[in-house]
MITOR-18389 format. One record per residue (C-alpha): residue in three letters; z, x, y. Coordinates in steps of 0.1 Angstrom, whole numbers, plus 2048, in hexadecimal, padded with zeros to 3 digits. Layout:
BEGIN
AlaZXY;...
# end
This chain:
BEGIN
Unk594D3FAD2;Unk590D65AD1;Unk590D6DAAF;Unk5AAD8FAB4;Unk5C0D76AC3;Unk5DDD6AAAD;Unk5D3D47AA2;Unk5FDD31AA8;Unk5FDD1EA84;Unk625D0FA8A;Unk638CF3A76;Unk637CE9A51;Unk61FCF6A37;Unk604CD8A3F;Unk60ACDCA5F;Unk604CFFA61;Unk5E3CFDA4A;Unk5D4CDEA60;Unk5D8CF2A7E;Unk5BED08A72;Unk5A1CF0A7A;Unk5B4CDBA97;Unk5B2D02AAA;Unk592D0AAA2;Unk582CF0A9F;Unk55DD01AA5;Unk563D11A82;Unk561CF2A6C;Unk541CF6A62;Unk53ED17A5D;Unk55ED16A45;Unk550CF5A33;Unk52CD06A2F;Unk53FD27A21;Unk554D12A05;Unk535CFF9FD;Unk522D1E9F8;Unk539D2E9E1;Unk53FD149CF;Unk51BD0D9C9;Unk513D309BE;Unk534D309AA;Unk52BD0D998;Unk51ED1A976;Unk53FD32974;Unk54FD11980;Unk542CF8968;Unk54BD11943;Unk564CFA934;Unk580D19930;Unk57FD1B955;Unk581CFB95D;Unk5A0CF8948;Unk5AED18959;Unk5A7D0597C;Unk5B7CE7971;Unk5D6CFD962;Unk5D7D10986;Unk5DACEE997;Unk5F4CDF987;Unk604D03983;Unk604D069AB;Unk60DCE59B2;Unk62BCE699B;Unk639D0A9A8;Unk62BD0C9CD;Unk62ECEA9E2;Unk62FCFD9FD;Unk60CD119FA;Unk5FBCF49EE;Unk604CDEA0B;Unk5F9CFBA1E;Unk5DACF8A0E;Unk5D9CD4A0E;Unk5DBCD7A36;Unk5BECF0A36;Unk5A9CD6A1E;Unk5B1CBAA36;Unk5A4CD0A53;Unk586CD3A4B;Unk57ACB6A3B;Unk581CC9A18;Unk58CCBC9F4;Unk5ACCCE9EE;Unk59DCD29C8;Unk57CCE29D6;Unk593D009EF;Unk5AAD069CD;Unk586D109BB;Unk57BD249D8;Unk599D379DD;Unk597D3E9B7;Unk573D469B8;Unk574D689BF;Unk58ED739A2;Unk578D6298D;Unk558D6F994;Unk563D94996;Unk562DAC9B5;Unk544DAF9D2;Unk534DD79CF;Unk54DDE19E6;Unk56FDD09E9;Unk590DD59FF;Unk59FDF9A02;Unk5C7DFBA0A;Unk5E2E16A08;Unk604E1BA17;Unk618E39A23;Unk639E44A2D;Unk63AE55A49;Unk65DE6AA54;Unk65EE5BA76;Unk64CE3AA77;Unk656E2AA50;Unk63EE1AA3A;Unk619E16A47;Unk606E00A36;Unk5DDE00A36;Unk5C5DE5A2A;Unk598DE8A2F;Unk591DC2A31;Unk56CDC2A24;Unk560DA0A33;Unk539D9BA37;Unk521D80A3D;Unk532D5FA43;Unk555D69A3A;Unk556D82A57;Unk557D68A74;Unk570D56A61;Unk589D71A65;Unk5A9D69A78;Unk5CBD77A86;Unk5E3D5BA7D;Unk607D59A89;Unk61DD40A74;Unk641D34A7A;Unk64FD19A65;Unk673D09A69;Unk67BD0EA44;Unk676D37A49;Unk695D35A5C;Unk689D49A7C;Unk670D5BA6A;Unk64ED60A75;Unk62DD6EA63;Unk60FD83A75;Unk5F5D83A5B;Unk5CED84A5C;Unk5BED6DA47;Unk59DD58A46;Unk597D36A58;Unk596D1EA38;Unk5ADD30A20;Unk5D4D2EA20;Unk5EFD48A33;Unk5EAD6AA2B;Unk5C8D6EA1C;Unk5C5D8FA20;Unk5E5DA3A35;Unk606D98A40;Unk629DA5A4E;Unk646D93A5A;Unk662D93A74;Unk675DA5A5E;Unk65CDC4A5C;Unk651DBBA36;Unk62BDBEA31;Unk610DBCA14;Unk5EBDBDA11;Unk5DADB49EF;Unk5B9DBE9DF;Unk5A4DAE9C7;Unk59FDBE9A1;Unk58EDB3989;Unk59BDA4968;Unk593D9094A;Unk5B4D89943;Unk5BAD6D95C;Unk5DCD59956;Unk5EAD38962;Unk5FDD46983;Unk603D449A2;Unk5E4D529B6;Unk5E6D6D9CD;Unk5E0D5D9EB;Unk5FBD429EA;Unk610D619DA;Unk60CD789FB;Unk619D60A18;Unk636D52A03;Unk645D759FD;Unk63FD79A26;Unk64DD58A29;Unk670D63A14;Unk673D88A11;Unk67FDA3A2A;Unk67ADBEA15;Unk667DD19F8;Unk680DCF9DD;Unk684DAB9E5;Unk65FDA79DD;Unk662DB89C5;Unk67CD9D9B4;Unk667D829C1;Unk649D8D9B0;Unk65CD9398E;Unk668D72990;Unk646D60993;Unk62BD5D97E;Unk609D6A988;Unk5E8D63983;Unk5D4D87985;Unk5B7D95995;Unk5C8DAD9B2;Unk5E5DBF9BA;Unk5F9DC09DA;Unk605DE09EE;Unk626DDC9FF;Unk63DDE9A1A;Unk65BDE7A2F;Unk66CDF0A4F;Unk687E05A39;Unk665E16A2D;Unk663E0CA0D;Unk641E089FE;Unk636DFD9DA;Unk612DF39C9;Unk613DD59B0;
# end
């Protein structure tokens, strides 16, 4: 599949994660190879006991307050021949370990004839960049919704980018932080406020109402032309 080509993900959260592998299937290794590699540099960071408790708080955190992000995740895990244990440390992996030399760059702007514009610089290299993907994702319980996002192969909905049917969109970065709290992480964060928001202040709400666990901030927008940084 042409990777500029919107990659169908449809049905329930596992559904929608196993359909990762099951449409690409030429990108198994490559995304096994990647969480194996980052989790093998990341191993001393790992194995300190006061992350190991925050991992363990994360999981049952996440699997308490996001049954539908997990069992995305749990789908992606199942995919590609992944413990679901081992994806949760690699998508924590980089808030723990701080930022690359030169990380994401976005901004949004309002513009008098067009509403909100919204910008994100994904900086992928090496590996990751292949990886990249256009994902389209409907689910039944979005009732009608749908969600354009670009994400990676191996990690869950919107790992990067989204916006909605309903014109709402976000992009995140990553920032650094020592002060790392049990939370829901970013990427499980992003695609469930596509997956129930139509708007910036909704958002806005959602993201009051939740828990977090650090390390970014997210830059949003919507058709009205709303924008906000959080």
């Amino acid at each position: 599949m042409n990777a500029g080509t919107p990659l169908a993900c449809y049905g329930d959260p596992h559904s929608r994660g196993r359909a990762q592998a099951a449409r690409c299937p030429d990108s198994i290794a490559a995304v096994r190879a990647q969480c194996v590699a980052r989790l093998e540099a990341a191993a001393p960071l790992l194995a300190r006991p006061h992350i190991a408790r925050f991992l363990a708080a994360q999981w049952d955190f996440a699997r308490r307050e996001d049954a539908h992000g997990m069992a995305e995740m749990d789908g992606v895990a199942e995919g590609y021949g992944l413990s679901p244990r081992d994806l949760f440390a690699f998508l924590h992996a980089g808030q723990l370990t701080g930022l690359p030399d030169d990380g994401c760059t976005s901004w949004a702007h309002v513009h008098p004839e067009h509403g909100a514009i919204l910008v994100k610089n994904r900086d992928l290299r090496g590996a990751a960049l292949p990886l990249q993907r256009v994902f389209l994702q409907r689910d039944p319980a979005w009732g009608g919704r749908s969600v354009l996002c670009v994400g990676s192969l191996g990690a869950p909905g919107a790992y990067s980018s989204g916006i909605n049917s309903d014109g709402f969109a976000l992009v995140d970065t990553q920032v650094v932080t020592r002060d790392q709290g049990v939370g829901l992480l970013r990427y499980f964060l992003m695609t469930r406020l596509l997956a129930t928001c139509a708007s910036v202040e909704a958002a806005i709400v959602a993201l009051h109402a939740t828990a977090h666990a650090g390390g970014g901030t997210l830059v949003l927008a919507d058709a009205s032309g709303a924008i906000a940084t959080v």
